[in-house]
N, C-alpha and C positions, 0 to 999 in steps of 0.2 A: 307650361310647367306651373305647378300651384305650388305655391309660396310654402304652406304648412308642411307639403311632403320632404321639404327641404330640412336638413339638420346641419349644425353646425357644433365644434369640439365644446367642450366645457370642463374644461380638467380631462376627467378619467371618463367621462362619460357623455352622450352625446345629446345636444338639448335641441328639439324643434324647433325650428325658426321661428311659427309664431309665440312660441315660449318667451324667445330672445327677444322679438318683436316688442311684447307687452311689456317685459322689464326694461327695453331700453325708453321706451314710452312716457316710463313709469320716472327714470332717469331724467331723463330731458324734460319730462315738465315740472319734478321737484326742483333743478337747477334753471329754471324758467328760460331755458337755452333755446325753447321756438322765440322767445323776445329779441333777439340777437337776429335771426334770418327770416322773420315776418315770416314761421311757417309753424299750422300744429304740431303738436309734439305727434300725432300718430301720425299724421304725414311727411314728418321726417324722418320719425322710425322706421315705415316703411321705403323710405327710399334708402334709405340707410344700407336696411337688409337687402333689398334690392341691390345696391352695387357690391355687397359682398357678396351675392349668388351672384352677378355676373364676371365681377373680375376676378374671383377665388379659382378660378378652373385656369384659368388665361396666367393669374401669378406661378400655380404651381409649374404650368408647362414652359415657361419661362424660365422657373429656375432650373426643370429637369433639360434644357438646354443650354443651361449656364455648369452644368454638372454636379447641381446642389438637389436635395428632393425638400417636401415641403418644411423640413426641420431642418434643413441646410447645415448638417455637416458634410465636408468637401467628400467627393469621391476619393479615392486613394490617389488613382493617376492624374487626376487636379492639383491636389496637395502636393504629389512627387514634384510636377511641373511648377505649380506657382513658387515650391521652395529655392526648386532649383534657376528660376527664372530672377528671385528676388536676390537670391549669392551671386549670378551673374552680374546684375545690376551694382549692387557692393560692389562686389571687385574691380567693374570699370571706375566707378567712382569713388576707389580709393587708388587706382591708376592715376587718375584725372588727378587729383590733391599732391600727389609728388611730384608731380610736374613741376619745373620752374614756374612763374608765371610774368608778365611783362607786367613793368611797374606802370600805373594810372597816367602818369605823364608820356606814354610810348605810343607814338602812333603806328598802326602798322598798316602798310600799303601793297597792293600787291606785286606790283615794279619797283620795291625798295625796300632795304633791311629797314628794322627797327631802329627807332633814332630818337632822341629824347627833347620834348620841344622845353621850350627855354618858357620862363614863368613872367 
């Protein structure tokens, strides 16, 4: 696959990767940021672009298995389920807080009641 065939978003419109390539290029050696990883600024831009052609495909199908697509708002039956998994949760753990609770001095055993040790 050739790199230049490649395009990536830019707002509303779509920019060719070596587009992207040159201005990030152009980026990293105005902020002299090859100084930092002992590498040229085009051969970082390239590897740059490089891993977003590779893992851009891998993120999307990721989240389309997580039930998000690449703008990740939730699908509806994600959303019904995480809401209602998150009230679940609530509710036990406003169960759990009424609870009495045994005070810090209580040991508890499993062959004996509660019993308060002496300080």
């Amino acid at each position: 696959m050739e790199t230049g065939a490649s395009t990536t978003t830019g707002g509303d419109r779509k920019v060719p990767m070596e587009e992207f390539k040159l201005e990030l290029q152009r980026l990293i050696n105005r902020h002299s940021i090859e100084n930092v990883v002992d590498i040229p600024d085009f051969i970082l831009a390239d590897m740059i672009c490089a891993m977003i052609e590779a893992m851009g495909p891998r993120i999307k199908q990721t989240l389309s298995w997580h039930g998000c697509n690449s703008v990740c708002p939730p699908r509806m039956k994600a959303a019904k389920d995480t809401r209602q998994a998150l009230l679940d949760a609530l509710a036990k753990f406003r169960n759990r807080r009424d609870k009495p609770r045994p005070s810090r001095n209580t040991t508890l055993r499993s062959d004996q009641a509660p019993t308060e040790e002496a300080e």
